[in-house]
PDB file of N, CA, C and O in Angstrom:
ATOM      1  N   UNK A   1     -77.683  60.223  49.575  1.00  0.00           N
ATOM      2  CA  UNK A   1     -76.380  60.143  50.177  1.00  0.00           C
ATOM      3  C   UNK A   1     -75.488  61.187  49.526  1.00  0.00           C
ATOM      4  O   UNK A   1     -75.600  61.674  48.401  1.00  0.00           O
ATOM      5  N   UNK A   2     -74.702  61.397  50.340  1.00  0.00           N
ATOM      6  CA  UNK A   2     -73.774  62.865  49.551  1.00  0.00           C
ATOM      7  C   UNK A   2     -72.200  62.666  50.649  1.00  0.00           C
ATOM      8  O   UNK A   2     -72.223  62.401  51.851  1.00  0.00           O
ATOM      9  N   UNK A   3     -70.909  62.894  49.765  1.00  0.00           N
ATOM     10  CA  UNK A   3     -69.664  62.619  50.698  1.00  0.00           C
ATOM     11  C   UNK A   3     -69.380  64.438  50.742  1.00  0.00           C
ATOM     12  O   UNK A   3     -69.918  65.257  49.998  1.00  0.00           O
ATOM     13  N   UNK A   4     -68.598  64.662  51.605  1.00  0.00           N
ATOM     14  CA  UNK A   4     -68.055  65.950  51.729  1.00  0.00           C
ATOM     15  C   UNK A   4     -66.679  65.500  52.167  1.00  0.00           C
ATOM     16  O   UNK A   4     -66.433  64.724  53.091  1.00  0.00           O
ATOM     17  N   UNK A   5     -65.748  66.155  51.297  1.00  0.00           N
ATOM     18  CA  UNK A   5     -64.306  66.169  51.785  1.00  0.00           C
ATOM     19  C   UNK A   5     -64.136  67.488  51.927  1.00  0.00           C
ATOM     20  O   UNK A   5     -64.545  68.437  51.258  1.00  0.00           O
ATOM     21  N   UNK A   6     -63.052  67.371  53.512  1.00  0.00           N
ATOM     22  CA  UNK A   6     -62.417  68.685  54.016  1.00  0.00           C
ATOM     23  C   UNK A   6     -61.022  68.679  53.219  1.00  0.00           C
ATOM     24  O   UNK A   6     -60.454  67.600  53.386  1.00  0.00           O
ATOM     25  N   UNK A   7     -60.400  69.443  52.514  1.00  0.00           N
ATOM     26  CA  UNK A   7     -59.139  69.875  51.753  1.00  0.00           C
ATOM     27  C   UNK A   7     -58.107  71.073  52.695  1.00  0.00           C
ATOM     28  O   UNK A   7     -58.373  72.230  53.021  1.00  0.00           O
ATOM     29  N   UNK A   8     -57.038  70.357  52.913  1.00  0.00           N
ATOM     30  CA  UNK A   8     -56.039  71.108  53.078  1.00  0.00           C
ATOM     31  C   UNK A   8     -55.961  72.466  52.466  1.00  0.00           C
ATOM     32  O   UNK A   8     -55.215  72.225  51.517  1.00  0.00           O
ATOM     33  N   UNK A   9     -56.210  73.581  52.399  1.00  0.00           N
ATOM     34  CA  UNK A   9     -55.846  74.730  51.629  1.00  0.00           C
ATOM     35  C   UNK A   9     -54.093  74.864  51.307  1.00  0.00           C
ATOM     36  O   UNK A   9     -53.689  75.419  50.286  1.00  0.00           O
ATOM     37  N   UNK A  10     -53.433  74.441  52.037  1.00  0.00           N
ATOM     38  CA  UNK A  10     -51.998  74.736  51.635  1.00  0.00           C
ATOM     39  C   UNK A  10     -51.375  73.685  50.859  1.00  0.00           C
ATOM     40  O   UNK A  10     -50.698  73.957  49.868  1.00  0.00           O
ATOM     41  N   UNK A  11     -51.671  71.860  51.469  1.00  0.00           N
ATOM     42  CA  UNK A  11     -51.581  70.873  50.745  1.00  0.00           C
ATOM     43  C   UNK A  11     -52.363  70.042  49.205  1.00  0.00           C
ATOM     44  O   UNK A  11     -52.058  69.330  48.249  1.00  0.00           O
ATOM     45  N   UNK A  12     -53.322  70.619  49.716  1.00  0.00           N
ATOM     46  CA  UNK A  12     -54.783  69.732  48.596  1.00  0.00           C
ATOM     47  C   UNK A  12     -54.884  68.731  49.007  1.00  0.00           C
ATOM     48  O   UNK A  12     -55.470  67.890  48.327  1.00  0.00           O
ATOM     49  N   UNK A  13     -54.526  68.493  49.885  1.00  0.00           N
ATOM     50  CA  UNK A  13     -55.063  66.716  50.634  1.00  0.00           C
ATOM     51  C   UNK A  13     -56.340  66.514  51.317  1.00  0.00           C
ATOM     52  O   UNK A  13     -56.595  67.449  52.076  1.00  0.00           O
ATOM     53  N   UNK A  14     -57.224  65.589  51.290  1.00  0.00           N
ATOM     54  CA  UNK A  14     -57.762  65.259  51.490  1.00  0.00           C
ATOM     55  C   UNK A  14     -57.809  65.289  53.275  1.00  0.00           C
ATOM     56  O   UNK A  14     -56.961  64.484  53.659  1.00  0.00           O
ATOM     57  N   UNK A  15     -58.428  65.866  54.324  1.00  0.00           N
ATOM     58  CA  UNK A  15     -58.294  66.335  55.425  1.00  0.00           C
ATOM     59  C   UNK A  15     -58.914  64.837  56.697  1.00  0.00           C
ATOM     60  O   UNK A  15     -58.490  64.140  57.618  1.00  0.00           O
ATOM     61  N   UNK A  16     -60.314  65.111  55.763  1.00  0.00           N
ATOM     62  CA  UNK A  16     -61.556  64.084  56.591  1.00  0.00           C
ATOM     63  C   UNK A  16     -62.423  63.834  55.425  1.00  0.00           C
ATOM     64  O   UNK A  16     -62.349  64.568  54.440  1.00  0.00           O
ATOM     65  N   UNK A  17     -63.075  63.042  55.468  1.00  0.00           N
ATOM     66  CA  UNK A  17     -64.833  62.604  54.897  1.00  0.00           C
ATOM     67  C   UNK A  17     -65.505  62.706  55.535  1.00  0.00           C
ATOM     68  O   UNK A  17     -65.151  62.758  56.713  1.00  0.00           O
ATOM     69  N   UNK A  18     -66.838  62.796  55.224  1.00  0.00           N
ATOM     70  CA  UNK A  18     -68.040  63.085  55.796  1.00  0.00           C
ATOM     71  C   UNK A  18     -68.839  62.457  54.657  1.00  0.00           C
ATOM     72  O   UNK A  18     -68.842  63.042  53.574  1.00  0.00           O
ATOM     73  N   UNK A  19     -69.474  61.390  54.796  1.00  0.00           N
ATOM     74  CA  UNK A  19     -70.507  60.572  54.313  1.00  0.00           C
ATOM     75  C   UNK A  19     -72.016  60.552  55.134  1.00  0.00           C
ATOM     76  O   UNK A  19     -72.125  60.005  56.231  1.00  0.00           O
ATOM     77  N   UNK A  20     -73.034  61.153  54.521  1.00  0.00           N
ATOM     78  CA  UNK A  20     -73.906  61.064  55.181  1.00  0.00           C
ATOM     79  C   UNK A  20     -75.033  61.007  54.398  1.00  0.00           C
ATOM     80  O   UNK A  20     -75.302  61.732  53.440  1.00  0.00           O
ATOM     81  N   UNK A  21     -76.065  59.560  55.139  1.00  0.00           N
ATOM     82  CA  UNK A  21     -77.001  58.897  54.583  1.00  0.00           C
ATOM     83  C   UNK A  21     -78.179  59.371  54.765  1.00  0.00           C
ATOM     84  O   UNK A  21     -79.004  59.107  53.891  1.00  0.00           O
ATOM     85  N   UNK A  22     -78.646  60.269  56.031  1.00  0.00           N
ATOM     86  CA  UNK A  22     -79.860  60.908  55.632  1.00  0.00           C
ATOM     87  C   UNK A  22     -79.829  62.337  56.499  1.00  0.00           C
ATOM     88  O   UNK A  22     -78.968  62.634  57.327  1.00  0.00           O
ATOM     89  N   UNK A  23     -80.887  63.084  56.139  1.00  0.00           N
ATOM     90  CA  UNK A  23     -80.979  64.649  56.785  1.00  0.00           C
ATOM     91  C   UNK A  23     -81.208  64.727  58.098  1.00  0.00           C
ATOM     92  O   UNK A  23     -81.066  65.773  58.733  1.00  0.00           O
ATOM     93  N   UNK A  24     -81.584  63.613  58.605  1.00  0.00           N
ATOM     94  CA  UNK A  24     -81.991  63.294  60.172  1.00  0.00           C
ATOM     95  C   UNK A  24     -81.633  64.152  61.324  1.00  0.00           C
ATOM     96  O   UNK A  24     -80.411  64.044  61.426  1.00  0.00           O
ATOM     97  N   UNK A  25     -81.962  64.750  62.014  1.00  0.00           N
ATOM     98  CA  UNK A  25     -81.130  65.625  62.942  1.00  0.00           C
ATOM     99  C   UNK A  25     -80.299  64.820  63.822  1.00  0.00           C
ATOM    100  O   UNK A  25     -80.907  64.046  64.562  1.00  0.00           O
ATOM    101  N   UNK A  26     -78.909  64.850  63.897  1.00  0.00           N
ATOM    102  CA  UNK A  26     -78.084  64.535  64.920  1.00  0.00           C
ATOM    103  C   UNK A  26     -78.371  64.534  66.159  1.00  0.00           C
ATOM    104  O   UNK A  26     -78.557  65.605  66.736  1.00  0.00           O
ATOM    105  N   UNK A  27     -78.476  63.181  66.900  1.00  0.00           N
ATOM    106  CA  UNK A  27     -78.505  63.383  68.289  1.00  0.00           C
ATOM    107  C   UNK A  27     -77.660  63.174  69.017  1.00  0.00           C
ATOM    108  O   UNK A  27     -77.781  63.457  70.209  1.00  0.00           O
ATOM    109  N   UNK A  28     -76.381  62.532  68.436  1.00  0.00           N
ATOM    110  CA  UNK A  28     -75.560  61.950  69.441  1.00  0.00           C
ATOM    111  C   UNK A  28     -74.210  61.201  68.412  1.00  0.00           C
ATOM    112  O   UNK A  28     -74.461  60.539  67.405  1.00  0.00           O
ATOM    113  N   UNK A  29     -72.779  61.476  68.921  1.00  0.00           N
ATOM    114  CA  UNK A  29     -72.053  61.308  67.833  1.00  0.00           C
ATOM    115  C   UNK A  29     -71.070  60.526  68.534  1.00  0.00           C
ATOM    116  O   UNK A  29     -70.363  61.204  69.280  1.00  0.00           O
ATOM    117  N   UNK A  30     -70.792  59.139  68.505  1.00  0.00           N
ATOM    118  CA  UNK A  30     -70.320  58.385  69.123  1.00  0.00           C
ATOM    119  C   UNK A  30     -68.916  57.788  67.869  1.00  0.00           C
ATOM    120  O   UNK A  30     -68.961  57.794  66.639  1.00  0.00           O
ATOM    121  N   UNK A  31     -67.865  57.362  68.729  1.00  0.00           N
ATOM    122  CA  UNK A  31     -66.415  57.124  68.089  1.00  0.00           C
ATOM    123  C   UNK A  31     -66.737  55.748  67.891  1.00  0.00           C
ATOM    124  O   UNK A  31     -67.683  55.232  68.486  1.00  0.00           O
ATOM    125  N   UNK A  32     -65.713  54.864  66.765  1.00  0.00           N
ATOM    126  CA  UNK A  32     -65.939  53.930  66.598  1.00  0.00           C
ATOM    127  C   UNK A  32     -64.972  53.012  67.322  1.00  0.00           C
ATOM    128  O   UNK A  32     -65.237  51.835  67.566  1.00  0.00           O
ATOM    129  N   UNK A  33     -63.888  53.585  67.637  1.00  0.00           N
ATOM    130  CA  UNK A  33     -62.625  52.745  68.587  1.00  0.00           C
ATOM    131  C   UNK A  33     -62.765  53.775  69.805  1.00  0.00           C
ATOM    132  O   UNK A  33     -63.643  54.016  70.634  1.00  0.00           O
ATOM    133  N   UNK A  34     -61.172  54.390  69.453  1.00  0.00           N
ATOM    134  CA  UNK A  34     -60.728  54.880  70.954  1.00  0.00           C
ATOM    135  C   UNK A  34     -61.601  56.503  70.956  1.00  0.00           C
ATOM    136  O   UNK A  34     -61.301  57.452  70.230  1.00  0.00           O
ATOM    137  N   UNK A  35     -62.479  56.479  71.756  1.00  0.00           N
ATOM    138  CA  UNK A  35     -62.991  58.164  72.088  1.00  0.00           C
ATOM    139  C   UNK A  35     -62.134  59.700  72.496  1.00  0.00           C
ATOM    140  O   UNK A  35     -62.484  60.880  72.473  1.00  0.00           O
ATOM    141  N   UNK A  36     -60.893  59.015  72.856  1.00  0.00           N
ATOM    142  CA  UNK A  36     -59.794  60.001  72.850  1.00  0.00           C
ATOM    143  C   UNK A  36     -59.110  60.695  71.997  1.00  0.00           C
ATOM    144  O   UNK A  36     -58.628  61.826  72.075  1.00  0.00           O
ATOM    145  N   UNK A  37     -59.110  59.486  70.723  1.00  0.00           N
ATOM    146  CA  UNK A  37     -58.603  60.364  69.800  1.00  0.00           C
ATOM    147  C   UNK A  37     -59.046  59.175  68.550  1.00  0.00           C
ATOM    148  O   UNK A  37     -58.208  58.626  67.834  1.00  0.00           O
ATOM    149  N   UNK A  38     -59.987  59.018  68.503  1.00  0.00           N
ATOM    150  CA  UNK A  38     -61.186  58.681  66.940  1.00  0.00           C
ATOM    151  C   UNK A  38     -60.490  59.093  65.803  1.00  0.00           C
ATOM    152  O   UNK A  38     -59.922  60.147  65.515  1.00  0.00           O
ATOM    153  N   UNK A  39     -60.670  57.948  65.172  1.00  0.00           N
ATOM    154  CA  UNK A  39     -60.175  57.829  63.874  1.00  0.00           C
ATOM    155  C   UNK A  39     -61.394  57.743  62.838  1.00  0.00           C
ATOM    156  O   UNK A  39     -61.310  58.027  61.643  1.00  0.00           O
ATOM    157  N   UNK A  40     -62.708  57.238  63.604  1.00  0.00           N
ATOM    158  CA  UNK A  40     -64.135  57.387  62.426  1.00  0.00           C
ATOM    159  C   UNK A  40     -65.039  57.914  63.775  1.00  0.00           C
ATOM    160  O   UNK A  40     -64.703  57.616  64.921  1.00  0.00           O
ATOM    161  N   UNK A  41     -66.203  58.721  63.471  1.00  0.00           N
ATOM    162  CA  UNK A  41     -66.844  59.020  63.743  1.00  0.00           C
ATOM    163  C   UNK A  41     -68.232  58.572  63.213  1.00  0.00           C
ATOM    164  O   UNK A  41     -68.463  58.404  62.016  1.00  0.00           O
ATOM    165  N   UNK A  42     -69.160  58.388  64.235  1.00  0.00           N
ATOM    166  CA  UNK A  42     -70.434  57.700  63.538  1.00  0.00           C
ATOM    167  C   UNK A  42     -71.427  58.764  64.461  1.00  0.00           C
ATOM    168  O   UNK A  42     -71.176  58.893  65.660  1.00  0.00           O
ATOM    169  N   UNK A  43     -72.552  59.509  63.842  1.00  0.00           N
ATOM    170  CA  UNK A  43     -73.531  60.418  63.806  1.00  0.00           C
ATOM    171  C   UNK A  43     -74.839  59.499  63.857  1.00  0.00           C
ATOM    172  O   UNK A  43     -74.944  58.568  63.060  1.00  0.00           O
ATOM    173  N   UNK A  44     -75.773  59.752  64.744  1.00  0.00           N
ATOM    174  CA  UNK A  44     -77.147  58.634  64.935  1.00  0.00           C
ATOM    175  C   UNK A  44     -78.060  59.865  65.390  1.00  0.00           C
ATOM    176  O   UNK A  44     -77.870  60.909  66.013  1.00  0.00           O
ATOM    177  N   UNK A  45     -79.136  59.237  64.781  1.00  0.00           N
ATOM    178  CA  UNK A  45     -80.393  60.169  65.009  1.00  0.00           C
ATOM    179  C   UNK A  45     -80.895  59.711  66.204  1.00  0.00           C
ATOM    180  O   UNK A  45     -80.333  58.839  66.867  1.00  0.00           O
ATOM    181  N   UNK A  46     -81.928  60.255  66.516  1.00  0.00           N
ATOM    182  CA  UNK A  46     -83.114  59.671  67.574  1.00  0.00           C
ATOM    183  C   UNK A  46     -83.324  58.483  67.821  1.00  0.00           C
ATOM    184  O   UNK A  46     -83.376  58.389  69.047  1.00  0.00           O
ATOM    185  N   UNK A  47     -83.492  57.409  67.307  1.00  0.00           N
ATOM    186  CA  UNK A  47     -83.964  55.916  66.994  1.00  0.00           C
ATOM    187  C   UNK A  47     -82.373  55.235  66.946  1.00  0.00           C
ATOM    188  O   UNK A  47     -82.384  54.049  67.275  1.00  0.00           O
ATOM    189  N   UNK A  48     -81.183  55.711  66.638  1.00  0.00           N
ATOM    190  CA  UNK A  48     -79.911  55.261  66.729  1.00  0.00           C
ATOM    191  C   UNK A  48     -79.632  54.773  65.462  1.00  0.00           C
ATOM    192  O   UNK A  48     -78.799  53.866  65.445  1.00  0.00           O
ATOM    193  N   UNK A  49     -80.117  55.136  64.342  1.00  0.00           N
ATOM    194  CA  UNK A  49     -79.958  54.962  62.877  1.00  0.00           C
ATOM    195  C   UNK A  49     -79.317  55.827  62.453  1.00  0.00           C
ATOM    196  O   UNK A  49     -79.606  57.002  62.678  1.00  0.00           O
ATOM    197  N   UNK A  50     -77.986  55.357  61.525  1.00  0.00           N
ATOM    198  CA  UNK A  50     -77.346  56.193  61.243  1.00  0.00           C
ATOM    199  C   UNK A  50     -77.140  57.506  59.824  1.00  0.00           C
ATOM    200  O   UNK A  50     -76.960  57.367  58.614  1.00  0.00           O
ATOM    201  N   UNK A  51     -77.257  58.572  60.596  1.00  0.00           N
ATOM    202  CA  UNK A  51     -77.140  59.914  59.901  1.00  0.00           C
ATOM    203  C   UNK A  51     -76.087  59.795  58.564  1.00  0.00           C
ATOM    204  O   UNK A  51     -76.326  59.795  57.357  1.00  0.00           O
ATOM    205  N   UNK A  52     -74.588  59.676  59.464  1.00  0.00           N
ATOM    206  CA  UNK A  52     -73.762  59.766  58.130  1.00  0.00           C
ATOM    207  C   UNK A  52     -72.124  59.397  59.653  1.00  0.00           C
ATOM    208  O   UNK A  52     -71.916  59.395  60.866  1.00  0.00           O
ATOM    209  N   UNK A  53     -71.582  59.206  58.563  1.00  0.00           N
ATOM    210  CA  UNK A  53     -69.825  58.575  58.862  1.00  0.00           C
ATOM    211  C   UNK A  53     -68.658  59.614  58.832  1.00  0.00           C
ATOM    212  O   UNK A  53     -68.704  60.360  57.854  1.00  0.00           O
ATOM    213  N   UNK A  54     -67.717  59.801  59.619  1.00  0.00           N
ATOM    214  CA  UNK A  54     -66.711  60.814  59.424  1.00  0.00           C
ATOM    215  C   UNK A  54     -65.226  60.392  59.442  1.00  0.00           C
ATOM    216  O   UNK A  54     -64.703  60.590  60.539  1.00  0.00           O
ATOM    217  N   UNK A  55     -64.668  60.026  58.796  1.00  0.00           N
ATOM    218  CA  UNK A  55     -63.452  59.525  58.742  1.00  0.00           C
ATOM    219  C   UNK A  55     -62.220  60.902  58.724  1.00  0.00           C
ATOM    220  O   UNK A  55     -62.007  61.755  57.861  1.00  0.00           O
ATOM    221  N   UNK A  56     -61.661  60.690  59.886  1.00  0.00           N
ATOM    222  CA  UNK A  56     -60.582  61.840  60.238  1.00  0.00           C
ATOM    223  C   UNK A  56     -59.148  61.434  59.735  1.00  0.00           C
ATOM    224  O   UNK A  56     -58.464  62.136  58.990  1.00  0.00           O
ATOM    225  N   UNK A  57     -58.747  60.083  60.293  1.00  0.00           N
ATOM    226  CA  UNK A  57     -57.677  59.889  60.099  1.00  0.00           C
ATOM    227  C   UNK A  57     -57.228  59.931  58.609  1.00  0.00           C
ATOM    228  O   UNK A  57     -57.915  59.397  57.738  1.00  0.00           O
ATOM    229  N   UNK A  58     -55.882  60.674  58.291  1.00  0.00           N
ATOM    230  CA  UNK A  58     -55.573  60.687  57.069  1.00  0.00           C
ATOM    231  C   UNK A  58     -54.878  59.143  56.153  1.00  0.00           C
ATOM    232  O   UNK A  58     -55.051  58.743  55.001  1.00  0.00           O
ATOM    233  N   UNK A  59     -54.129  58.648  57.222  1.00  0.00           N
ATOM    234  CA  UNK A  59     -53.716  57.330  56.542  1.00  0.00           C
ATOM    235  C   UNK A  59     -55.022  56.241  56.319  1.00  0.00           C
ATOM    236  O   UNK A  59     -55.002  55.416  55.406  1.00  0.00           O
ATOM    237  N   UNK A  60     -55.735  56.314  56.924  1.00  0.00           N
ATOM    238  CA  UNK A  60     -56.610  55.383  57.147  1.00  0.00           C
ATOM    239  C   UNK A  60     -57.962  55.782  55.467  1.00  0.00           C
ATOM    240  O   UNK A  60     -58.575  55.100  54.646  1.00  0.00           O
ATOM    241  N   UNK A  61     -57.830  56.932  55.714  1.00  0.00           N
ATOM    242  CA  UNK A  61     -58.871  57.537  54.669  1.00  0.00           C
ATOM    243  C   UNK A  61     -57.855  57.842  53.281  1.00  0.00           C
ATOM    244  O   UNK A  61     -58.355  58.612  52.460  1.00  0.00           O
ATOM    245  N   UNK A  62     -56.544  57.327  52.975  1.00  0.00           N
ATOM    246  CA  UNK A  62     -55.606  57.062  52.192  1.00  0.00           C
ATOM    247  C   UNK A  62     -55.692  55.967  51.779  1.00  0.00           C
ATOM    248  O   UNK A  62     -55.363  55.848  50.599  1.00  0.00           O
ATOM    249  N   UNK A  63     -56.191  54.597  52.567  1.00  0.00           N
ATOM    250  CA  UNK A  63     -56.209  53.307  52.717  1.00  0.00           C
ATOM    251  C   UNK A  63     -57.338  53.352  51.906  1.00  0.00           C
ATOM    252  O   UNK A  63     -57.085  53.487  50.709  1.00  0.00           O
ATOM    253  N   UNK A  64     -58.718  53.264  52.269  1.00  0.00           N
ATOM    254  CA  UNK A  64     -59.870  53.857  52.020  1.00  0.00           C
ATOM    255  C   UNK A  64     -60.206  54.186  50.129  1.00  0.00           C
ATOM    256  O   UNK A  64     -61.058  53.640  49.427  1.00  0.00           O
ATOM    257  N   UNK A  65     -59.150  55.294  49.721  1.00  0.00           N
ATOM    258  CA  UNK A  65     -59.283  55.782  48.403  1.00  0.00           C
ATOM    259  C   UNK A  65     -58.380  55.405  47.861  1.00  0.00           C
ATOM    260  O   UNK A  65     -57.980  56.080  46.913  1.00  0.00           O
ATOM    261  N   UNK A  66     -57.882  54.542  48.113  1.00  0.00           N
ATOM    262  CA  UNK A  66     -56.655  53.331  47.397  1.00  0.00           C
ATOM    263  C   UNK A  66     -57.488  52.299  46.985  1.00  0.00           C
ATOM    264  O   UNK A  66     -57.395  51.787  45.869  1.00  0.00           O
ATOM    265  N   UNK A  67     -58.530  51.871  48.068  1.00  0.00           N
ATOM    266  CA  UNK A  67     -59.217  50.481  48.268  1.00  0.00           C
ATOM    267  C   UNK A  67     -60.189  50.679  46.891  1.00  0.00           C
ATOM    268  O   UNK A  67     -60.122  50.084  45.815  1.00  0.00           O
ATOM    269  N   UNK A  68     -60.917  51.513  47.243  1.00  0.00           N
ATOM    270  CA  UNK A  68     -62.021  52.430  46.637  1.00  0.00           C
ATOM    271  C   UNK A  68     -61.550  52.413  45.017  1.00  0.00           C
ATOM    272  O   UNK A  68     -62.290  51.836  44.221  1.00  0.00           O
ATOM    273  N   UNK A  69     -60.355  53.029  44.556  1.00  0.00           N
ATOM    274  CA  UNK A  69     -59.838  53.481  43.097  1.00  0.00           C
ATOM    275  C   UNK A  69     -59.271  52.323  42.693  1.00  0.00           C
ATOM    276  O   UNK A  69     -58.604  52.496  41.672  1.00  0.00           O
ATOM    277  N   UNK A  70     -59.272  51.130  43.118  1.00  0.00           N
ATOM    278  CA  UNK A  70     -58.736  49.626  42.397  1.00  0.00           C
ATOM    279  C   UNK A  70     -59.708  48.942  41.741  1.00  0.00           C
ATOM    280  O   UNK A  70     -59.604  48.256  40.724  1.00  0.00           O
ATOM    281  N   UNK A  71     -61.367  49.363  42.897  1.00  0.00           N
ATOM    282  CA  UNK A  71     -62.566  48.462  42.271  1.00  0.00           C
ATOM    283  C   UNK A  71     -63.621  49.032  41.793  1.00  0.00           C
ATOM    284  O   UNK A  71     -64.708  48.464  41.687  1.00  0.00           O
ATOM    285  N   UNK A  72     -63.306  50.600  41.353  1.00  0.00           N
ATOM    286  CA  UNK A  72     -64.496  51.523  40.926  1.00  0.00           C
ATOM    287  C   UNK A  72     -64.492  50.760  39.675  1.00  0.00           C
ATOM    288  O   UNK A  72     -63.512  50.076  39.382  1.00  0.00           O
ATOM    289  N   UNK A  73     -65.792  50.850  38.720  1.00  0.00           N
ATOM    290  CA  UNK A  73     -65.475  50.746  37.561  1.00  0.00           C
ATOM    291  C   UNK A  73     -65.084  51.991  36.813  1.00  0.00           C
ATOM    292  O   UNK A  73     -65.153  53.115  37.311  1.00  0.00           O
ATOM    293  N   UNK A  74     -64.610  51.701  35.418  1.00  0.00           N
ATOM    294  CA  UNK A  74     -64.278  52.547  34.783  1.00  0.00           C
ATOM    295  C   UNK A  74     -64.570  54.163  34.683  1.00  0.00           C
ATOM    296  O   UNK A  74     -63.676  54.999  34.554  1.00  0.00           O
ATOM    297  N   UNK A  75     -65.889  54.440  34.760  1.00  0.00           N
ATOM    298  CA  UNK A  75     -66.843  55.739  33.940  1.00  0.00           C
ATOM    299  C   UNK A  75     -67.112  56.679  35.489  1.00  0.00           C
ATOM    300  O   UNK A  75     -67.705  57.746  35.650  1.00  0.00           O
ATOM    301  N   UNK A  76     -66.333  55.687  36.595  1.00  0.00           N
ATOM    302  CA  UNK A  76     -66.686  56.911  37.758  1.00  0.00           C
ATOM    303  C   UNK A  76     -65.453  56.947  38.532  1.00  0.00           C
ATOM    304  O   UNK A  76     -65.590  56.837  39.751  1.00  0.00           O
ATOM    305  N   UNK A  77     -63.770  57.135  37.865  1.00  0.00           N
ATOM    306  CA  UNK A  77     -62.742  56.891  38.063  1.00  0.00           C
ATOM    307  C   UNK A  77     -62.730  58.257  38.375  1.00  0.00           C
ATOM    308  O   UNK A  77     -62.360  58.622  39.491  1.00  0.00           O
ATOM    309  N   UNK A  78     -63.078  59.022  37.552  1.00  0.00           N
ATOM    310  CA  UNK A  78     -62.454  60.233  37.440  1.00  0.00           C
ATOM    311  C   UNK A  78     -63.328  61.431  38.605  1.00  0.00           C
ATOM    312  O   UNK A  78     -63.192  62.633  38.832  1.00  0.00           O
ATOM    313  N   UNK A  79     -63.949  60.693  38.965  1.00  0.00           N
ATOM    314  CA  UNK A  79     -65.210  61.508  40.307  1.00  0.00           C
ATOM    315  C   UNK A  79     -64.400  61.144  41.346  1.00  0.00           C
ATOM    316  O   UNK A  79     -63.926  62.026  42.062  1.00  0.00           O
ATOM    317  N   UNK A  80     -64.157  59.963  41.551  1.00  0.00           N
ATOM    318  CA  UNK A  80     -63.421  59.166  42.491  1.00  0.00           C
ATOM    319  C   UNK A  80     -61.771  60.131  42.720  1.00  0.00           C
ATOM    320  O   UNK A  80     -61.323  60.490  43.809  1.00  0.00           O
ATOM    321  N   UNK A  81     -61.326  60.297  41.774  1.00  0.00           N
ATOM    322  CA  UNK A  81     -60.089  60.740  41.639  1.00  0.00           C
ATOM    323  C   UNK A  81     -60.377  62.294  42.503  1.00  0.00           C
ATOM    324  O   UNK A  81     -59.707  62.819  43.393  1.00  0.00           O
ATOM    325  N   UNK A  82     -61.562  62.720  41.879  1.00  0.00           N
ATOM    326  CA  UNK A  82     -61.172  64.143  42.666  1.00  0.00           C
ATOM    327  C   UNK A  82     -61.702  64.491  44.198  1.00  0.00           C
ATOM    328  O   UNK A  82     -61.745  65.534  44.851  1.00  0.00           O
ATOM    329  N   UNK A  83     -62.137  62.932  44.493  1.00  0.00           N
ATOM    330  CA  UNK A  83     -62.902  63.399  46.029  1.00  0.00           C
ATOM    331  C   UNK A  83     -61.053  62.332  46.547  1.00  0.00           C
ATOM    332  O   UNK A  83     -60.374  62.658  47.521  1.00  0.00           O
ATOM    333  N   UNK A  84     -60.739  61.313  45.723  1.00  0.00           N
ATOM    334  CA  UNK A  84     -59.538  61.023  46.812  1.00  0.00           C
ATOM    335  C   UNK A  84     -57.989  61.511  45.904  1.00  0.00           C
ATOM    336  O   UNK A  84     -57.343  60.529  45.541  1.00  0.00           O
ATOM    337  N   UNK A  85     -57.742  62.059  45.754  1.00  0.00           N
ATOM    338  CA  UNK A  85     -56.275  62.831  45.193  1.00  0.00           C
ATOM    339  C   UNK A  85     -55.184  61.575  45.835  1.00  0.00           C
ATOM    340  O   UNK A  85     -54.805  60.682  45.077  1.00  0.00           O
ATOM    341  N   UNK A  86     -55.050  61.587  46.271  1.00  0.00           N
ATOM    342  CA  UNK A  86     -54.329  60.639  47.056  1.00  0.00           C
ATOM    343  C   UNK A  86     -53.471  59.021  46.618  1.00  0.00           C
ATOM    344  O   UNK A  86     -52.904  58.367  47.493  1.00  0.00           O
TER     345      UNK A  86
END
């Protein structure tokens, strides 16, 4: 598993995530609410098992690394800190 954050170049904020669970080739990338304007994105291979997760929305992925930095333990605060600034 590996996360990728997109960074603002002018802000340093945290843009989107990209969490993704295996190398699988993408077949098909379906929204998790509204398809108009998706707030998570979910990536499925062939078999409909999922590739990896994309979280766009910024408040929501604010929510997220708030949630995240209350119940990390101690010794992986500071990893945590630099994938959510926030």
């Amino acid at each position: 598993m590996r996360a990728i954050a997109s960074v603002n170049g002018q802000t340093g904020e945290v843009g989107s995530l990209y969490v993704q669970f295996t190398t699988a080739p993408i077949v098909k990338t379906v929204p998790v609410k509204n398809p108009d304007d998706p707030d998570i994105l979910i990536d499925l291979d062939g078999q409909n098992d999922v590739v990896g997760v994309e979280v766009l929305n910024l408040s929501l992925l604010r929510a997220i690394c708030t949630s995240i930095k209350r119940r990390i333990p101690e010794p992986y605060k500071e990893q945590v800190s630099e994938l959510c600034p926030a």
